[in-house]
C-alpha positions as CSV (number, residue, x, y, z in Angstrom):
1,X,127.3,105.3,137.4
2,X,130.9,105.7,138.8
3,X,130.6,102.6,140.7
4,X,129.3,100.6,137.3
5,X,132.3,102.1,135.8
6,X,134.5,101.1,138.7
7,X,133.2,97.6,138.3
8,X,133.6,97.3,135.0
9,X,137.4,98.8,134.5
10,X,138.0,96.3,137.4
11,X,136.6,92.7,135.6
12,X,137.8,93.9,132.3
13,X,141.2,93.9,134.6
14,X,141.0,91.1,135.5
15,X,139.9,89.2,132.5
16,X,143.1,90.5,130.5
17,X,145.7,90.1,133.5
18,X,144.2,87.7,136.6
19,X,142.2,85.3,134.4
20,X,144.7,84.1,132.0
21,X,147.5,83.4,134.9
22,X,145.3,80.9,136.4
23,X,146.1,77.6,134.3
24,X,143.5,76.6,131.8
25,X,142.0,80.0,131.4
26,X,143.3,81.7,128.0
27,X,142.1,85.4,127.2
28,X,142.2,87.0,123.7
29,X,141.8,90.2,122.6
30,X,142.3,93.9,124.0
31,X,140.7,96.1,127.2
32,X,137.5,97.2,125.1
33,X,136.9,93.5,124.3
34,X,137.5,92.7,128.4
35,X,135.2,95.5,128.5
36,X,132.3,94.1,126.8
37,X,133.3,90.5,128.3
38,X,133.1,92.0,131.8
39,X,129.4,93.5,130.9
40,X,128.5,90.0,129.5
41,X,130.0,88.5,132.6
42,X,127.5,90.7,134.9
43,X,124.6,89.9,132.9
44,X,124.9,86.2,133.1
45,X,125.8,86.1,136.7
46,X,122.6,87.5,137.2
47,X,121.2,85.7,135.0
48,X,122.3,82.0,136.8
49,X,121.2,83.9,140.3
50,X,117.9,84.7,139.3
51,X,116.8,81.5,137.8
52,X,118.7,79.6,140.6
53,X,116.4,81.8,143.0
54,X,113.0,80.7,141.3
55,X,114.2,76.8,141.5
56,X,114.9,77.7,145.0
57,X,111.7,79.4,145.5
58,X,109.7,76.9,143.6
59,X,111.4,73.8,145.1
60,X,110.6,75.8,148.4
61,X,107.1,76.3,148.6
62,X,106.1,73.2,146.4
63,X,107.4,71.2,149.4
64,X,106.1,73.5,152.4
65,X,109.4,75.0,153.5
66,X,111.1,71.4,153.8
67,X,113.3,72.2,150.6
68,X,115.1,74.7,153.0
69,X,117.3,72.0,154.8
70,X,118.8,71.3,151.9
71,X,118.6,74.7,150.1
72,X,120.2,76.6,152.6
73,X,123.9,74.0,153.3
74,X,123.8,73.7,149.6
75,X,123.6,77.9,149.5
76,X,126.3,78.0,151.7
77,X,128.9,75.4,150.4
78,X,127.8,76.5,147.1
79,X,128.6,80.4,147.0
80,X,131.7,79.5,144.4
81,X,129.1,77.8,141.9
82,X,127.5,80.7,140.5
83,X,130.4,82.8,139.4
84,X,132.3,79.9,138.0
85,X,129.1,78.9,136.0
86,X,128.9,82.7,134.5
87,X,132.4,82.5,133.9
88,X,132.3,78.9,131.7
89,X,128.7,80.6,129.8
90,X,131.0,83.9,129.2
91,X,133.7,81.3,127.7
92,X,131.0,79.6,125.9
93,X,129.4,82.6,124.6
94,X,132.6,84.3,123.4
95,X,134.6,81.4,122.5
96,X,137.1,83.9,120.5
97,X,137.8,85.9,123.2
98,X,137.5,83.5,126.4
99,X,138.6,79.9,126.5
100,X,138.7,77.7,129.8
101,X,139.9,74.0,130.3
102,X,139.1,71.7,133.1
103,X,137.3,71.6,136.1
104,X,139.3,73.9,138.3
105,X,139.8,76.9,136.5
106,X,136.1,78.3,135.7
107,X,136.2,77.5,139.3
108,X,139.1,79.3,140.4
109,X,138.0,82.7,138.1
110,X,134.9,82.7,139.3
111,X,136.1,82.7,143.1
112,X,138.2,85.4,141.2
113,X,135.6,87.2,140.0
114,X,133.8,87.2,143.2
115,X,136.5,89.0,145.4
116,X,136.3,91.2,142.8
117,X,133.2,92.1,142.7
118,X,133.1,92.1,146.5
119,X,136.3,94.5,146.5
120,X,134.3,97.1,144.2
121,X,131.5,97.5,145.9
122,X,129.1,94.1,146.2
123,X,129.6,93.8,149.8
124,X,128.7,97.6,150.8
125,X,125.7,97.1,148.6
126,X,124.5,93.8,150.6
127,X,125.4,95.6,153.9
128,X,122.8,98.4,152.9
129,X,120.3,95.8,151.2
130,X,120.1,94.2,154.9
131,X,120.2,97.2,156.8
132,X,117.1,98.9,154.7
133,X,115.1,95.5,155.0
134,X,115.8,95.7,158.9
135,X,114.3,99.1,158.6
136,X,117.4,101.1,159.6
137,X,118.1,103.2,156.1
């Protein structure tokens, strides 16, 4: 619960200070609405990484394994993709509270948004995802 909180207080952040310095990215509205913005943001990045993980899968066993040459480069290269796609469904959600412009910026927050996330906890939670499917809890 603490680290949920942590996470939260921490994208609320940075939607109301980091977000709007980046050009094209406008925020409006106080910490409860970065708040709620930040929970939205979470939802929908999971969201866009489960169903990109079914196409994957799909796309995968429909062509015997094959898929994976491409999959995995395009994984790979492609790590920025997901957070700035959240971030520009956030924007169009809440259009009130969360404009962004361009190309480049949903780009930018959503790398952003990523260190973020990794800073707060994401990474130590992959670290022990691997290590309990290796076996080593």
């Amino acid at each position: 619960m603490l680290k949920f909180l942590l996470k939260t207080v921490a994208t609320a952040l940075a939607f109301i200070y980091i977000l709007p310095a980046l050009p094209g990215i406008e925020f409006k509205g106080g910490f409860i609405d970065a708040a709620i913005l930040a929970i939205v943001f979470a939802c929908l990045l999971w969201v866009v990484e489960a169903l990109a993980m079914m196409i994957a899968t799909v796309w995968t066993i429909s062509t015997l394994g094959l898929a994976l040459l491409i999959l995995i480069p395009l994984w790979i290269l492609g790590f920025w993709v997901f957070p700035a796609l959240a971030l520009e469904l956030v924007a169009f959600v809440a259009p009130d509270h969360l404009t962004v412009h361009g190309f480049l910026p949903p780009i930018l927050g959503g790398l952003t948004m990523m260190i973020i996330s990794m800073l707060t906890g994401g990474l130590s939670a992959d670290i022990k995802c691997l290590n309990k499917a290796r076996g080593r809890d």
